[in-house]
C-alpha positions as CSV (number, residue, x, y, z in Angstrom):
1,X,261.0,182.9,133.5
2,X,258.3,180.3,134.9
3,X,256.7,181.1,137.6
4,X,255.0,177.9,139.9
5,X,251.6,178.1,141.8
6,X,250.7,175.5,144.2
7,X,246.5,175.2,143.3
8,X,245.0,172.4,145.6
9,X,242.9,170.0,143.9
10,X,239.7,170.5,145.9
11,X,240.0,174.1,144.3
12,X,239.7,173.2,140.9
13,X,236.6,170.9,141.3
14,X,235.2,173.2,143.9
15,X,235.1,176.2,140.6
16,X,234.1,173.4,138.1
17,X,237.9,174.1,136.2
18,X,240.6,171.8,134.6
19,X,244.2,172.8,135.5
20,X,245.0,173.8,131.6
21,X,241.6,176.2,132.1
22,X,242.5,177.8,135.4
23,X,246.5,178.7,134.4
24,X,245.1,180.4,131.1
25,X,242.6,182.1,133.3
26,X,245.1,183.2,135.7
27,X,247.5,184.3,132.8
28,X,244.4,186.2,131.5
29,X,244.0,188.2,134.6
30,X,247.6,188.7,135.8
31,X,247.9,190.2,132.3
32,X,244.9,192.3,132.4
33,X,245.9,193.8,136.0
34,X,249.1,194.4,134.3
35,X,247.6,195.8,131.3
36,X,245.0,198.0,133.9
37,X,247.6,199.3,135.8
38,X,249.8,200.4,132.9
39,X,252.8,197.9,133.5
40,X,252.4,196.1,130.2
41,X,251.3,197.0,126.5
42,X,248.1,195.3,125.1
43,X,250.8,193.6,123.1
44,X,253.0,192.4,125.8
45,X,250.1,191.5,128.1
46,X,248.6,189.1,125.0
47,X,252.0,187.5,124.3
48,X,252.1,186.5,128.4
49,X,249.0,184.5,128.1
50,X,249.8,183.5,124.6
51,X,247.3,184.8,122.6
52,X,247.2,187.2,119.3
53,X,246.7,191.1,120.5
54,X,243.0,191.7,119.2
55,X,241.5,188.7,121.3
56,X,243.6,190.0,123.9
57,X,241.4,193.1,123.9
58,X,238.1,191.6,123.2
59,X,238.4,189.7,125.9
60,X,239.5,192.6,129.0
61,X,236.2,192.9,129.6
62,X,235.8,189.5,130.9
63,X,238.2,190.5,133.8
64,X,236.6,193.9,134.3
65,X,239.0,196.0,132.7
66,X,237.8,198.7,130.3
67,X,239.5,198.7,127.0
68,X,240.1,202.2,126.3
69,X,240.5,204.0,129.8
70,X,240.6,207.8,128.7
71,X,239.4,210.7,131.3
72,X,236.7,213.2,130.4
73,X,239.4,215.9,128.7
74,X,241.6,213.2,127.1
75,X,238.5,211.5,125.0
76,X,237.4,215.1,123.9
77,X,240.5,216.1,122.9
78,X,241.2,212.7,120.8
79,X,237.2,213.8,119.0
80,X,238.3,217.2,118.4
81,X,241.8,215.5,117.0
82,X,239.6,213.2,114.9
């Protein structure tokens, strides 16, 4: 599937970006979002934007998404698992 986003020029210059930039930008976030809101595996969300599954993940915190989002009594029960 291919999905087409009209981007006017003025935009691009206006944020300093080339086209080939910007669409791998907007891959990244679209995928973190995904990732974020638990519709896509770290996995899945790196093959959409094209990249291997470890930069994938060093790279969520660009886009303000925390890597490993565990509540207070799911973290200490993973230590106490350790």
């Amino acid at each position: 599937m291919q999905i087409t986003i009209e981007i006017p020029h003025n935009l691009l210059d206006a944020i300093h970006s080339h086209s080939k930039d910007f669409a791998h930008q907007a891959k990244m976030a679209m995928a973190s979002k995904l990732y974020e809101l638990g519709t896509l595996s770290t996995g899945m969300a790196a093959q959409l934007v094209g990249i291997e599954r470890g930069e994938f993940l060093l790279t969520l915190s660009q886009y303000g998404v925390a890597f490993i989002d565990l509540d207070q009594d799911e973290l200490l029960a993973d230590l106490k698992n350790a």
